[in-house]
C-alpha positions as CSV (number, residue, x, y, z in Angstrom):
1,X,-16.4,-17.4,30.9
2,X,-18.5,-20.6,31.5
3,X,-17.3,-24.0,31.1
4,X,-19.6,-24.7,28.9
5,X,-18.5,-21.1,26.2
6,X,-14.8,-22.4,27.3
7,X,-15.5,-26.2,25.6
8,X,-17.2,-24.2,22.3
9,X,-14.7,-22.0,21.8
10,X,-12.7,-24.9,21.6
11,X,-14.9,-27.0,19.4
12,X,-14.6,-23.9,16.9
13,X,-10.4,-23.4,17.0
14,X,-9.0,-26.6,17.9
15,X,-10.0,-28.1,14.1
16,X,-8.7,-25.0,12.3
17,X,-5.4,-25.5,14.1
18,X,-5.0,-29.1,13.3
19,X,-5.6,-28.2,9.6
20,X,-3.0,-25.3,9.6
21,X,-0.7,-27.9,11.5
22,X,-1.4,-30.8,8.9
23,X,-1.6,-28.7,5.9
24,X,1.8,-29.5,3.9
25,X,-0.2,-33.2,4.2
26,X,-3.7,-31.9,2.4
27,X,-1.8,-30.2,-0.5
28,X,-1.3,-32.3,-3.8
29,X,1.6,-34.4,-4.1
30,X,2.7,-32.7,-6.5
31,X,3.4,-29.6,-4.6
32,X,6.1,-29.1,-1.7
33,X,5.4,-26.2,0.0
34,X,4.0,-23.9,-2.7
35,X,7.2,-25.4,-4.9
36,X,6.7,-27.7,-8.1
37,X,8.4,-31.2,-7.7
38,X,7.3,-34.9,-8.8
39,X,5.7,-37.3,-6.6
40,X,8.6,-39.1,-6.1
41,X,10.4,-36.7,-4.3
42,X,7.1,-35.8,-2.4
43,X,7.4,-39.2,-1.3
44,X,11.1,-39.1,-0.5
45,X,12.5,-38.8,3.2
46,X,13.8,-35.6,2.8
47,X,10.5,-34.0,2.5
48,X,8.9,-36.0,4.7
49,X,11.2,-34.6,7.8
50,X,10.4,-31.1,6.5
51,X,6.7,-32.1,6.8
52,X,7.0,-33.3,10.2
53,X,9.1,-30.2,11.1
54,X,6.6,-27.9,9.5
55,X,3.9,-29.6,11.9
56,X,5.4,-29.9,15.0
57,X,6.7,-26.2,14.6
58,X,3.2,-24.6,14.1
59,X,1.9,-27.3,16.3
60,X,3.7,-26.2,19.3
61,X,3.1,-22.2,18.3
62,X,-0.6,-23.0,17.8
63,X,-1.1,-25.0,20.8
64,X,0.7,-22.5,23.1
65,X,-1.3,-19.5,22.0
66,X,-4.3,-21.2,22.1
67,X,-3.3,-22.0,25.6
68,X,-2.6,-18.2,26.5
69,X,-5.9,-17.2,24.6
70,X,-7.6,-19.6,26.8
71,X,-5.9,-17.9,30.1
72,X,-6.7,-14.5,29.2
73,X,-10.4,-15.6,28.4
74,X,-10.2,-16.5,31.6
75,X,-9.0,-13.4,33.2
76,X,-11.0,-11.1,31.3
77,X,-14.0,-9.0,31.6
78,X,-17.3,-10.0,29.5
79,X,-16.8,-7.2,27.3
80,X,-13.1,-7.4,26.7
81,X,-13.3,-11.4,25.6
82,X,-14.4,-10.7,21.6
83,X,-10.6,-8.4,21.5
84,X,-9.0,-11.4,22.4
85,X,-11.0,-13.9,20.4
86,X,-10.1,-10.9,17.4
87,X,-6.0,-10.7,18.4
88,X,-5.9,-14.2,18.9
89,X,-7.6,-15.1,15.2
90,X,-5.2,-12.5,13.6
91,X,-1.9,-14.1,15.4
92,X,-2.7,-17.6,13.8
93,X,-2.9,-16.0,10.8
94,X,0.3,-14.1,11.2
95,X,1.9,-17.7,12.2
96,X,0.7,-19.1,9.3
97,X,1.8,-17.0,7.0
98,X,5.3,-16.4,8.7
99,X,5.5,-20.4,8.9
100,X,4.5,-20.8,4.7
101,X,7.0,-18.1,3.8
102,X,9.5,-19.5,5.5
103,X,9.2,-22.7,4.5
104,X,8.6,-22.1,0.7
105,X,12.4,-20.5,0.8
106,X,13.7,-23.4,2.7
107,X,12.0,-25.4,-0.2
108,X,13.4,-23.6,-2.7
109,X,16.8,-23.3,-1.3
110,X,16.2,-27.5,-1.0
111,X,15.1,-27.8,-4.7
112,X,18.6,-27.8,-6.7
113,X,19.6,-30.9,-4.2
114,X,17.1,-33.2,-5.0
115,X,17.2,-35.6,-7.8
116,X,15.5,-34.6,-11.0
117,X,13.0,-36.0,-12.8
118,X,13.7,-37.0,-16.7
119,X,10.3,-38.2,-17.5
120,X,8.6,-35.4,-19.8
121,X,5.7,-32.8,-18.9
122,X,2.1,-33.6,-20.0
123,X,-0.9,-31.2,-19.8
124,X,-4.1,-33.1,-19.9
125,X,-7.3,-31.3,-21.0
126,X,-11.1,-32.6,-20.7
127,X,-12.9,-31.0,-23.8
128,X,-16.2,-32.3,-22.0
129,X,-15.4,-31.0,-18.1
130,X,-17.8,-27.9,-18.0
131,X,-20.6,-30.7,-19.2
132,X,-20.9,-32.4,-16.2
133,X,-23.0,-32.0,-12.8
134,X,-19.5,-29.8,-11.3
135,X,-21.8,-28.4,-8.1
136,X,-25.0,-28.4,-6.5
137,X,-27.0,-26.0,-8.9
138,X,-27.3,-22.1,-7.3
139,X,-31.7,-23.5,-7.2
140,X,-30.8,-24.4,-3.7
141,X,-30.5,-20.5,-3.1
142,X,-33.8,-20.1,-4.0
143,X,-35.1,-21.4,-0.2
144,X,-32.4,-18.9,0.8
145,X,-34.5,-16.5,-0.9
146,X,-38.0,-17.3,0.8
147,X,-36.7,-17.7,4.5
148,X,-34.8,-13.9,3.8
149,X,-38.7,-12.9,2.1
150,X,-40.1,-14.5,5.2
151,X,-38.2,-12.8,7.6
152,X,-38.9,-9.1,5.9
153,X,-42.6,-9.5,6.0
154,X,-42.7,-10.7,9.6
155,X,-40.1,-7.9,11.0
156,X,-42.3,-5.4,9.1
157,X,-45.3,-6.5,10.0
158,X,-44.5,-6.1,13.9
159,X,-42.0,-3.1,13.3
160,X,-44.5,-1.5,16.2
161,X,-43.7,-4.3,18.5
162,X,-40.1,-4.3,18.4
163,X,-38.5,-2.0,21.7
164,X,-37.1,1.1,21.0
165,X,-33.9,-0.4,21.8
166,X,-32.5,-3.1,20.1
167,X,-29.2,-5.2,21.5
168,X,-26.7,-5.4,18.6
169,X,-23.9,-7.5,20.6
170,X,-23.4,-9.8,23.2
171,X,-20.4,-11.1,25.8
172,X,-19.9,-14.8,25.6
173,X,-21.9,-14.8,28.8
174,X,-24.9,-13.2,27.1
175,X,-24.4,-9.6,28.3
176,X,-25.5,-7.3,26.0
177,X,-22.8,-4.9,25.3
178,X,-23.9,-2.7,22.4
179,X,-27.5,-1.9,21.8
180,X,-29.1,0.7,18.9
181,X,-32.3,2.4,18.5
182,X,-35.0,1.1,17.0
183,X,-34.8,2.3,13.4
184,X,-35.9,0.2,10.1
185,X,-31.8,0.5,9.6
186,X,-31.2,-1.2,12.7
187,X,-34.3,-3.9,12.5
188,X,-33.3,-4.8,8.6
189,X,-29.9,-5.1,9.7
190,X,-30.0,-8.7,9.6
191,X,-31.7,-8.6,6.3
192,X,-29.8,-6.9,4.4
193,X,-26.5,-9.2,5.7
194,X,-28.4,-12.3,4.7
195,X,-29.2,-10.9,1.3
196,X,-25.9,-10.1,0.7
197,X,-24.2,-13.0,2.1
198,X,-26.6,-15.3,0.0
199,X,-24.9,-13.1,-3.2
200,X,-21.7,-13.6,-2.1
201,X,-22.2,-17.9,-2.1
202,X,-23.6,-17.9,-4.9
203,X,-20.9,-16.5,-6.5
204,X,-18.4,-18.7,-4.4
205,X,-21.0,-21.6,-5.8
206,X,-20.1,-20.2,-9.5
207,X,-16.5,-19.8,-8.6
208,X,-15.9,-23.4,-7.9
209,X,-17.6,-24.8,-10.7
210,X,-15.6,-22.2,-12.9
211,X,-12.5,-22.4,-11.7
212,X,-9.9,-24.4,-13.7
213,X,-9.4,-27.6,-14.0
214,X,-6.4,-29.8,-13.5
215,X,-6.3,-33.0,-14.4
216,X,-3.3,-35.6,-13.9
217,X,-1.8,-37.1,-17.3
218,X,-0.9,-40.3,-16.4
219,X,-4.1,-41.5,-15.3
220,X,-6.4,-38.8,-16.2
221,X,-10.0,-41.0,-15.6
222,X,-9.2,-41.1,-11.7
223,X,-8.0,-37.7,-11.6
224,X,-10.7,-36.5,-13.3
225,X,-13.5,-38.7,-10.6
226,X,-11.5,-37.0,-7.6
227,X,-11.7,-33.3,-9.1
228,X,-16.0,-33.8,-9.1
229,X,-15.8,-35.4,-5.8
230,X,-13.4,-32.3,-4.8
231,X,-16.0,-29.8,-6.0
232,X,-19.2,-31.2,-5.1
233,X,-18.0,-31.4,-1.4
234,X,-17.3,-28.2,-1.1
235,X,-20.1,-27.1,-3.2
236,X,-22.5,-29.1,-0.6
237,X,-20.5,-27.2,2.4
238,X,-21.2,-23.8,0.5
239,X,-25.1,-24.7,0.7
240,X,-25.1,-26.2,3.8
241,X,-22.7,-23.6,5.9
242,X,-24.7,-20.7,4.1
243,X,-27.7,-22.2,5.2
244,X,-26.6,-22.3,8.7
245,X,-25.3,-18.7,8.8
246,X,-29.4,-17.7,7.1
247,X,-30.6,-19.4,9.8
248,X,-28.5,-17.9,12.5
249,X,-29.6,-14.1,11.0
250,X,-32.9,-15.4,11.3
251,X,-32.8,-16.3,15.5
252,X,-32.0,-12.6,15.6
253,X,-34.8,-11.5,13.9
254,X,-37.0,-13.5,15.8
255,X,-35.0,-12.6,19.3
256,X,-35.8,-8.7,18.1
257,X,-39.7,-9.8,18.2
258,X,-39.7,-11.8,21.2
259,X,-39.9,-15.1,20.1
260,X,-36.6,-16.3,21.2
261,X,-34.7,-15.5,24.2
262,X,-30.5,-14.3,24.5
263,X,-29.8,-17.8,26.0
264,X,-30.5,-20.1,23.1
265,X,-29.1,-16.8,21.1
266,X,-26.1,-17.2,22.1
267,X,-25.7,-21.2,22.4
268,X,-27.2,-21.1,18.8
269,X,-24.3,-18.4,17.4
270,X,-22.0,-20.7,18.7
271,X,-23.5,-24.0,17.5
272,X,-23.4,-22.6,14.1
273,X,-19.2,-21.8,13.4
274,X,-18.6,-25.1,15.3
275,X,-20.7,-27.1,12.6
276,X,-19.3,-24.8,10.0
277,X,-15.9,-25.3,10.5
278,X,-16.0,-28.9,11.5
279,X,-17.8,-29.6,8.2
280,X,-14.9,-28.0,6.0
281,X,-12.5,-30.0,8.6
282,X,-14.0,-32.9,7.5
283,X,-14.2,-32.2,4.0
284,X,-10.6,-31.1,3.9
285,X,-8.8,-34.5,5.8
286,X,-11.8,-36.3,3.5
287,X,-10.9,-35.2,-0.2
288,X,-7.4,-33.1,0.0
289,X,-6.8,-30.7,-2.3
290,X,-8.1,-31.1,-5.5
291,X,-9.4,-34.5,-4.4
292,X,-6.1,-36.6,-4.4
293,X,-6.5,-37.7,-1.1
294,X,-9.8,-39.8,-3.3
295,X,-8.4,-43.5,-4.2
296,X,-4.9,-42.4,-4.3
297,X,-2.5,-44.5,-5.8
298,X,0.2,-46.5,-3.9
299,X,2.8,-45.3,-7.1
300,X,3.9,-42.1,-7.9
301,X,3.0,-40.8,-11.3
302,X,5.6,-41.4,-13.6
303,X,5.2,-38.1,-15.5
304,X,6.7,-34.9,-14.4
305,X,4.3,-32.3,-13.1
306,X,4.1,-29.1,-15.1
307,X,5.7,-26.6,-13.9
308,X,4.5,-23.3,-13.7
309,X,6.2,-21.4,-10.2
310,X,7.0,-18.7,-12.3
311,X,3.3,-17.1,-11.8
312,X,3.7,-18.3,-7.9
313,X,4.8,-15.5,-5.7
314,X,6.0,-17.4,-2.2
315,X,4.0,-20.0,-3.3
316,X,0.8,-18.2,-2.2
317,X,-0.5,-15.8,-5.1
318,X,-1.1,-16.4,-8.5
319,X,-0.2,-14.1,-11.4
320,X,-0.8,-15.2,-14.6
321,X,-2.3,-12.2,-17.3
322,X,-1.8,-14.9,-20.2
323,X,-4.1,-17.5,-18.3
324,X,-8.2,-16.8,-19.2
325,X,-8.8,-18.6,-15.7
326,X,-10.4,-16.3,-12.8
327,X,-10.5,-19.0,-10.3
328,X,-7.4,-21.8,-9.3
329,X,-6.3,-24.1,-6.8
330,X,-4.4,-23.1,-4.1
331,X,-1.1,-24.4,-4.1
332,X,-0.9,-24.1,0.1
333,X,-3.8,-25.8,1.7
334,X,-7.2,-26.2,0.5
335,X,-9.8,-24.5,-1.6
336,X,-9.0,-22.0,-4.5
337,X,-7.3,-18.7,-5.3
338,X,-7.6,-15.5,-7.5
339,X,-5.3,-15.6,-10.4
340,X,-4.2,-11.9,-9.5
341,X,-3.2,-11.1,-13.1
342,X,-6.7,-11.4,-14.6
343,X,-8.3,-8.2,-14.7
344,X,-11.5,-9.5,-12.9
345,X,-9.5,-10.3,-9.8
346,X,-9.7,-6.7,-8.6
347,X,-13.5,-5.9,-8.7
348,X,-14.2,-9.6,-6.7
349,X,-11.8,-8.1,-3.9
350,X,-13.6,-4.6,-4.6
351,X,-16.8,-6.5,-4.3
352,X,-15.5,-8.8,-1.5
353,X,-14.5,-5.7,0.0
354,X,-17.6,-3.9,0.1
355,X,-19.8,-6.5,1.3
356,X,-17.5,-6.0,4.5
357,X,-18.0,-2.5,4.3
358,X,-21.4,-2.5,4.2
359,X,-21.6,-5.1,7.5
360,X,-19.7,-3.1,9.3
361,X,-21.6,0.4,8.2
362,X,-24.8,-1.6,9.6
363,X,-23.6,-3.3,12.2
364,X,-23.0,0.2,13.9
C-alpha cells in the first residue's frame, strides 16, 4: 500500500474513532449511557470518571486495532487489503457495542447510588414544530435526478463503445481485481445504485424532519432553536454526502467510456468517504445530539427529565407500540433510531434490506 492510500485510509477511520471514543460526551445531558438521569448528576464527578473511563478504554482498543489494521495493510497482497479493511470495520463495531452494553449495566447498577432528583417531570410540546423550515426540502434531489438522467443517455448512447469487459473492483493500488462482461446489467450498474441511493436519502431527508421532537421544559425557546439547528445540519450533510456519493457513481460511468482513467478513480473513491465522514465529524462535535451542545447553558435544568427507559432495551433500541412516532433520537451517540414497536419499523429494514440486496445482486 502507498503512502499516500496509507495517509487516506487514515483520513477516513481516524475521525470515526475519535467519535466512538468521545461519544458518552455528544449524547444529551440528560442521558448517561443510554440511562435516564438529571443534568445534575450528568454534571457530577461520579459520571464524569466513568466518562473518561469509557474513553480511554475504547480509546486504547480503537487505537491498537487501528494500529494492527495498519500492519496487516502493510503485509498484505493488493487483493487481500479490502478483507481487512471489511474485518477491521466489523471489530470496531463489535467494540462498540461490547463497550455500550457494558457500560449501560455499570450505569444501571450505579443508578440507585446517586442522589435523586425531587423536582417534578415536565413534557413540553410545540403545537407549531412541523410548521417550520425542519430540512432542506427533498427539491435538492431533483439535480440528483438530471445528473442520474444524464448519465443513462450518455452510457446508452455509446453502449457500442464500452469494452467487452468492464473492471468492477479495484486494490487500493488500482489493480483491477474483478472485472464483468459487458452487458446493459453490468454498464447500468451504477445507475441503478444511484437511483436507488437517491430513494433511500430522500427518505432519510423525510425521516429527520419526521422524527419526534423533544423539547426541554425549562427553557423550551432555546431548546427548541438547537433541535432546527440539529436537523438542518444533518439535513445539509444528507444533501451534500449524497451528492458526493452521485458524483462518485458518475466517475465510473465515465471511466467505463474512457473519459477518465483508474488513477483519479481511485484517489476520487477515496476523496469522497474522507469528506463524508469528516463532514458528519464535524457536524457531530459541532451540534451534539439533539443540538445541546448549541448555546448550552452553564446550569443544569432544574426539572427532572422524563423518564421513559422502560421502552430502552440496553439503552440502544426503542420499543414503544403506544408511541405514533416512526423516527427518535438515539439515546447513545448521534442521529436517530427506529422505534421498533411501530409497525412501520419492519418494512424500512425490509426496504433498507433490499436496497443492499439489490447492490450486491449487481455488483456481481
Amino acid at each position: 500500500m502507498s503512502t499516500l492510500s496509507s495517509l487516506l485510509i487514515a483520513l477516513i477511520f481516524l475521525p470515526m474513532m475519535i467519535s466512538l471514543t468521545a461519544m458518552p460526551y455528544l449524547t444529551r445531558e440528560t442521558i448517561s449511557f443510554g440511562v435516564t438521569v438529571s443534568e445534575d448528576i450528568y454534571r457530577s464527578d461520579t459520571l464524569r470518571r466513568m466518562r473518561r473511563s469509557y474513553s480511554m478504554y475504547s480509546g486504547t482498543l480503537y487505537a491498537v486495532l487501528f494500529i494492527l489494521c495498519v500492519i496487516q495493510l502493510l503485509r498484505s497482497a493488493p487483493v487481500q487489503q479490502n478483507g481487512v479493511i471489511g474485518a477491521y470495520i466489523i471489530m470496531v463495531i463489535l467494540i462498540s457495542t461490547a463497550m455500550n452494553v457494558i457500560y449501560y449495566f455499570r450505569m444501571k447498577k450505579l443508578l440507585p447510588s446517586l442522589p435523586s432528583t425531587p423536582s417534578p417531570s415536565v413534557l413540553a410540546v410545540d403545537t407549531s414544530f412541523r410548521q417550520g423550515n425542519l430540512v432542506l426540502s427533498n427539491k435538492w434531489f431533483l439535480i440528483h435526478a438530471v445528473i442520474i438522467l444524464a448519465g443513462l443517455i450518455a452510457v446508452l448512447n455509446r453502449y457500442e463503445q464500452i469494452p467487452s469487459l468492464i473492471p468492477m473492483k479495484f486494490d487500493f493500488m488500482g489493480n483491477v481485481t474483478r472485472s464483468a462482461v459487458k452487458s446493459y446489467r453490468s454498464v447500468l450498474y451504477p445507475t441503478i445504485i444511484q437511483t436507488f441511493m437517491t430513494l433511500l436519502f430522500v427518505f432519510i431527508n423525510w425521516s429527520i424532519r419526521s422524527s419526534k421532537q423533544q423539547i426541554q421544559a425549562d427553557d423550551p425557546q432555546r431548546s427548541l432553536r438547537q433541535n432546527i439547528v440539529f436537523r438542518r445540519s444533518w439535513s445539509l450533510f444528507t444533501v451534500l454526502s449524497s451528492f458526493a456519493l452521485l458524483l462518485l457513481f458518475t466517475l465510473i460511468q465515465l471511466h467505463m467510456l474512457g473519459q477518465i482513467n483508474v488513477n483519479s478513480l481511485m484517489l476520487i473513491s477515496l476523496l469522497t468517504p474522507i469528506f463524508v465522514v469528516l463532514l458528519a465529524f464535524l457536524i457531530s462535535f459541532r451540534t451534539g445530539q439533539g443540538g445541546s451542545k448549541i448555546g448550552r447553558p452553564a446550569a443544569g435544568s432544574k426539572l427532572a427529565p422524563v423518564n421513559n427507559d422502560s421502552h430502552w432495551k440496553l439503552g440502544m433500541f426503542y420499543f414503544n407500540r403506544q408511541d405514533p412516532a416512526l423516527f427518535i433520537e438515539k439515546r447513545i451517540g448521534v442521529g436517530w433510531t427506529l422505534n421498533f414497536g411501530h409497525p412501520l419499523c419492519w418494512l424500512v429494514l425490509l426496504g433498507i434490506g433490499g436496497f443492499i440486496a439489490i447492490t450486491y445482486v449487481f455488483a456481481r
